[in-house]
N, C-alpha and C positions, 0 to 999 in steps of 0.2 A: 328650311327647318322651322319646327315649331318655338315661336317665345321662351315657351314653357321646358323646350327641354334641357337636361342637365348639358352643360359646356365640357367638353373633353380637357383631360388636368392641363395640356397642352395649350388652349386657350387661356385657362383659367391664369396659367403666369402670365400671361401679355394682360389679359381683360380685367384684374379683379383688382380690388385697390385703388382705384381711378377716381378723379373728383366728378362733381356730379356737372352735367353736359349740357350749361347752359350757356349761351352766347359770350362770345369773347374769353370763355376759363379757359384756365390751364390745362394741358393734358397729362401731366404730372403732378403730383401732389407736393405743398411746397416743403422744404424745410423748416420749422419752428424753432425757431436758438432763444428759450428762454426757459427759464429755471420755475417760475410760479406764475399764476392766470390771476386776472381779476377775481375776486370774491366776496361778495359782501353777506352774509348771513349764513345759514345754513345750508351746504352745497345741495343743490341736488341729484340724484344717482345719475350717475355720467358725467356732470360738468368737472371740468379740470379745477384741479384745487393748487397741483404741487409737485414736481417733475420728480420726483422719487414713488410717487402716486402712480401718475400716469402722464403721457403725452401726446397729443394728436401727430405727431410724426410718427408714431410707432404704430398707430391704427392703421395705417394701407399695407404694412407689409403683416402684420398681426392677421388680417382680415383674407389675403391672399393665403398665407399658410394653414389657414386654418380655414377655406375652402378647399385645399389640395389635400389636406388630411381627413376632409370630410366629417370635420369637428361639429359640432353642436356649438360651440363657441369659438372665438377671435383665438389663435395664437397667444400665449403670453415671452415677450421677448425681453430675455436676460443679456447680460454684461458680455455672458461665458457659454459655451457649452457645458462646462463644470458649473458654473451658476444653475444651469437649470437641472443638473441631472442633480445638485445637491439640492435641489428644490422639494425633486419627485425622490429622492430618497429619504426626506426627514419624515415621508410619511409612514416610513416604520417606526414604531413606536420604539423608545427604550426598553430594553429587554426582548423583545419582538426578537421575530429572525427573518434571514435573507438569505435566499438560495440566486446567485450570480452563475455566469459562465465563467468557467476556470481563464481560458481565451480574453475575453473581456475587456475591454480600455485601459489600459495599467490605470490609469491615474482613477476611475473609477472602483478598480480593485485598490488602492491607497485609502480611496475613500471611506471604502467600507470597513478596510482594518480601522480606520480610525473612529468610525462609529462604536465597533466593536469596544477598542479600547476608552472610549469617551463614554458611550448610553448602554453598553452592555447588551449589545447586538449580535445575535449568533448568525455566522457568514459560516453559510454553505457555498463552495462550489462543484460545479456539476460538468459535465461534458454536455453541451447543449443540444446537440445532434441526436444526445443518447435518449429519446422518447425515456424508457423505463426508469432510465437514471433519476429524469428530473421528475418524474411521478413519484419515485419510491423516495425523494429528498421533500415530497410539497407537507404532507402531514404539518400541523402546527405553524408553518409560514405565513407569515405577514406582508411578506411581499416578494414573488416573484419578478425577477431582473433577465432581463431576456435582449441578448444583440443577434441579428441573423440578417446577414452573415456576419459572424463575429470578427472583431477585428484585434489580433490579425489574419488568424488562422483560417478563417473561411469560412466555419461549418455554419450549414444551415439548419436551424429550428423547425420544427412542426409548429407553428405558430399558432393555429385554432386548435389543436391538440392540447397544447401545454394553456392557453386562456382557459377554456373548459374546465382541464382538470384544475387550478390553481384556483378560480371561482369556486368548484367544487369543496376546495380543502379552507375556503374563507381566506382565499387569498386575495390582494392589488397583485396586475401585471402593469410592470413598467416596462417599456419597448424602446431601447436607442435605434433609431431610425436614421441616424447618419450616414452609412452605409449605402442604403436600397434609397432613401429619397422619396418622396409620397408617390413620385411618378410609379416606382419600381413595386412598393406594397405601402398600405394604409391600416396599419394593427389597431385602430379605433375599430374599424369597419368591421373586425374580428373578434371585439370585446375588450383588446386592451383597454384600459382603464387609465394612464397615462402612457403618453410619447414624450421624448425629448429627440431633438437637434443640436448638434453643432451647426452651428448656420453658417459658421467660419469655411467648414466644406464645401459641397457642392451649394448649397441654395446660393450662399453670396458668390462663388467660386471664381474668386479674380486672387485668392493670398491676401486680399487687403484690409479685412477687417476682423477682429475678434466677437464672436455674438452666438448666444443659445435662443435655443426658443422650447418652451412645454405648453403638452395640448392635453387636456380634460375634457369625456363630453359631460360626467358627471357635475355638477350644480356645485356640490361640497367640495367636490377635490378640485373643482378651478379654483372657488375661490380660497382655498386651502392655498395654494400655488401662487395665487395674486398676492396674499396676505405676506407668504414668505419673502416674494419679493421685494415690497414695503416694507417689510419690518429688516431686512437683512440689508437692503441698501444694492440688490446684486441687479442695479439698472442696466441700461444701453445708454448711450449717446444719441439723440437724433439723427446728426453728421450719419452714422457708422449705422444705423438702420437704414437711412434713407440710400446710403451705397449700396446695402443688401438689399434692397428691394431693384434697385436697379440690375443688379447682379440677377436676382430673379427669373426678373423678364426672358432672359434668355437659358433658363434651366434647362428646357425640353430640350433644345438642339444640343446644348451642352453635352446630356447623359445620353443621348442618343446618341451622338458621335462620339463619344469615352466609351459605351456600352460596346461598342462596333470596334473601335481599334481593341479594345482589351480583349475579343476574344480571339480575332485577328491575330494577335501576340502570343495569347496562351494557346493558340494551338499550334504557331510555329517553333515556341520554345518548347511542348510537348516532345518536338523532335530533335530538336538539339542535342550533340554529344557531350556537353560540358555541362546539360542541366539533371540531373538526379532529380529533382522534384517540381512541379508546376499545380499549383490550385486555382484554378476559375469554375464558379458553378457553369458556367456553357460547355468543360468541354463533358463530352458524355461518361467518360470515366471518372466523373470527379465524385466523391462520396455526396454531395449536396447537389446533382445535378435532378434526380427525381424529385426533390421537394422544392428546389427552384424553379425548376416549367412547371408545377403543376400551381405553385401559389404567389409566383411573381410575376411581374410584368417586366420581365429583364434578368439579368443576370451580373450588374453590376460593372465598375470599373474598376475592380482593385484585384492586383493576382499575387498571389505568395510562389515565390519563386528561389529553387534551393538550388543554387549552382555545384560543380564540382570544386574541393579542394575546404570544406568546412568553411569555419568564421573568417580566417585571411583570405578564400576564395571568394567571398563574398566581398568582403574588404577590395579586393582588388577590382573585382568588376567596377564597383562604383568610382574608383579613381580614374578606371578608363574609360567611363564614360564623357560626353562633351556635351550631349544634346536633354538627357535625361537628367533633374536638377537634385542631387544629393540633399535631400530635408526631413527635416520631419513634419505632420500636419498632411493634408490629402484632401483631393476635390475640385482643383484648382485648375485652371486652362491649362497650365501645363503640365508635363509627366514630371514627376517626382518618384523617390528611391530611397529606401533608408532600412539600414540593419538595424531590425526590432531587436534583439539580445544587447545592444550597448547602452540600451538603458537598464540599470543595474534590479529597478522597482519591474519590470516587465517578468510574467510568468514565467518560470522555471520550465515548465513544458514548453515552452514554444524554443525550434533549434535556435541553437545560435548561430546556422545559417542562411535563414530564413531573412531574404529580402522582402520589403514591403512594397509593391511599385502600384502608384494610383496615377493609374494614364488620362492623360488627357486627351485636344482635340486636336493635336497636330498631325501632320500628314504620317500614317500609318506607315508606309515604306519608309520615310526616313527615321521613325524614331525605334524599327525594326534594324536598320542597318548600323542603326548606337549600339543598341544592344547586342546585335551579333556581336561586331567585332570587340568588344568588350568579350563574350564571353568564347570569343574564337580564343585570347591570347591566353585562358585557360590550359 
């Protein structure tokens, strides 16, 4: 292969991030445990001043993420996945508006009622699936808030449809990317104007740390995002980035083997007599399955699954499960499960019994036969 050519995202988490490859270095990048750098005079642009600033632990996994989204710039990595998306949302203005998916991350819908009620922020929501919806809602927006597949409910976005027209109408599109993962779509690439991550999901995907990340290719909205950073205090830990870049390295195999058992699952539970409802963009009846093969590179590991017997039949399956881990949070090596309606903030549209299950990479047959017999005693 040529030097020159571009490395597959697939390389790019083992390869990018790395120290530089001189005799006797590390092939790791170390951890840095300190709070302020040497300084004497006037910094100059790049050098460390001050760990609420910046940190050179945070540059290798910054550097990696933000080759895998195919950013113009590094990553910027937050505390929070909420740290970052309240990053990329202070850049609607007070007064401004914001058209969300109805579907949408509860606690980002909490968010925005509270802009509303704090800077006088008019919050639309839309059905994000709905092309016409979110066009005939863009008029007068300030910013465009876009999850696809949204979580929990699944549906997928026309994503260079809805950029286009919200440019058009002098909109930012902001893109939660948690979901699909750079592997799966890169909404830079398409005009989004800001991404955020939960890094806490898949990227880190072990459960073991808390951490966002927001990507800019724009010059002003990075450093818009870096400033809020600094000024708001909404850091990382080194420790807790340098585990996520470890976590990283093995992304691709990761979502490749969650991608593979989740659709494995959603097409077995497709069949089952005890399930009334199953969402996976893979299978071909799914209402997002034409806009997922035609603008992803995957179709995800998380399936919405509505057993027989309402909110207690839900309830019940998960009691009977042993191998699938009752939580909330998703991305993580292993399969997790959790009834989205028990949290009291979570959309009034989504049923109440609607299971959340984000699978992971364990053996496909076994984590098939948890869940049958769970939803055999139906």
């Amino acid at each position: 292969m040529s030097h020159d050519a571009p490395l597959a995202p697939a390389t790019v988490t083992v390869a990018a991030g790395r120290p530089a490859r001189t005799q006797g270095a590390a092939v790791n990048p170390p951890v840095v445990l300190s709070s302020t750098f040497v300084s004497q005079g006037v910094p100059a642009p790049g050098e460390l001043l001050y760990g609420r600033i910046d940190a050179d632990t945070w540059h290798p996994f910054e550097q990696v993420l933000g080759e895998l989204e195919q950013s113009r710039h590094p990553a910027l990595v937050f505390g929070s996945g909420m740290a970052a998306i309240a990053a990329a949302l202070s850049l609607v203005p007070p007064g401004g508006r914001l058209v969300l998916p109805r579907h949408c991350y509860q606690v980002t819908l909490g968010y925005a009622a509270d802009l509303s009620e704090r800077q006088g922020v008019e919050v639309v929501l839309v059905d994000i699936d709905d092309t016409d919806a979110v066009l005939a809602a863009l008029p007068g927006t300030s910013m465009l808030w876009v999850e696809s597949p949204t979580n929990p409910m699944l549906e997928v976005a026309d994503l260079p449809v809805l950029v286009e027209a919200a440019h058009a109408a002098g909109a930012l599109v902001g893109v939660d990317n948690t979901f699909a993962t750079p592997l799966v779509q890169r909404p830079l690439t398409v005009g989004a104007d800001v991404v955020v991550h939960s890094v806490t999901k898949y990227l880190a995907g072990h459960s073991d740390v808390v951490l966002g990340a927001a990507l800019a290719d724009d010059d002003a909205l990075h450093a818009r995002l870096h400033a809020y950073r600094t000024l708001h205090g909404s850091i990382a830990g080194p420790f807790e980035v340098w585990l996520a870049l470890r976590g990283l390295r093995t992304l691709a195999l990761r979502v490749e083997r969650a991608q593979a058992n989740a659709a494995e699952l959603a097409r077995r539970l497709s069949a089952h007599p005890a399930v009334v409802a199953v969402r996976h963009p893979s299978l071909p009846d799914d209402p997002g399955y034409e806009r997922a093969a035609r603008l992803m590179d995957g179709f995800g590991s998380i399936i919405g699954l509505r057993p027989r017997g309402g909110a207690a039949g839900a309830d019940a399956v998960i009691a009977a499960l042993r191998l699938w881990v009752p939580a909330t949070s998703l991305g993580g090596v292993e399969s997790s499960l959790e009834r989205r309606r028990r949290f009291a903030t979570e959309s009034l549209t989504v049923p109440e019994d609607l299971l959340r299950l984000s699978v992971g990479i364990e053996d496909v047959d076994d984590l098939w036969a948890d869940l049958a017999a769970a939803l055999d005693q139906l």
